[in-house]
N, C-alpha and C positions, 0 to 999 in steps of 0.2 A: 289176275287174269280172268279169272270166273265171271268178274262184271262187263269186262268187255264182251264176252262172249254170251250174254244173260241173250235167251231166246234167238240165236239165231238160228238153229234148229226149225224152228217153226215160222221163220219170217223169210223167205227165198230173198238174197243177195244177189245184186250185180257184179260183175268181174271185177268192176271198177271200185265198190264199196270192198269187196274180198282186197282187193289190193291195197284200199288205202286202209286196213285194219293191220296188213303185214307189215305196209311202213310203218306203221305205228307203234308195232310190236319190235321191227329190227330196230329204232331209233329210239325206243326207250332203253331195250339192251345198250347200243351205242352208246351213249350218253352214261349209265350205268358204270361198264364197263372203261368208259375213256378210249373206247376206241374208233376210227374210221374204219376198218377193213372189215369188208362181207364176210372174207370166210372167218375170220375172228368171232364174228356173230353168232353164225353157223356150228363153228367150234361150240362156241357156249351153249347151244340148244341142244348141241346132241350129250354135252358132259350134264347137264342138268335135264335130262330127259323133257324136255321144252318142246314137241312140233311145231312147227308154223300156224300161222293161224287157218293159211289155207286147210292144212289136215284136218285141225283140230274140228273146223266148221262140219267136215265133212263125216269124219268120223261122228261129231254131235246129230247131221241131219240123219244120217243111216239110224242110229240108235233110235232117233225119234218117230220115225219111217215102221221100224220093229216093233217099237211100243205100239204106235198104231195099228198094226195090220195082227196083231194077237186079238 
């Protein structure tokens, strides 16, 4: 997961690259997992402490936001 997510912090995303990183992230679980259903997915991120990628981005760009402004 760490490499998908290398520098986006510091590189601003489009809606649309945020989105195709989520698919990317729900359809490896799927595939993973064996299974078709969303909330199955969903299920698995919250019992593996997982967020979405959206969060994760988000939560990265604040942190790096912080760093800078010290």
């Amino acid at each position: 997961m760490p490499i998908l997510l290398y520098a986006v912090e510091a590189c601003p995303l489009l809606a649309q690259q945020i989105q195709s990183t989520e698919f990317t992230l729900t359809r490896t679980i799927t595939k993973l997992f064996h299974t078709g259903s969303l909330s199955t997915v969903n299920e698995y991120q919250v019992t593996f402490g997982f967020l979405p990628a959206k969060s994760q981005i988000l939560i990265r760009t604040a942190s790096f936001c912080r760093s800078l402004s010290r």
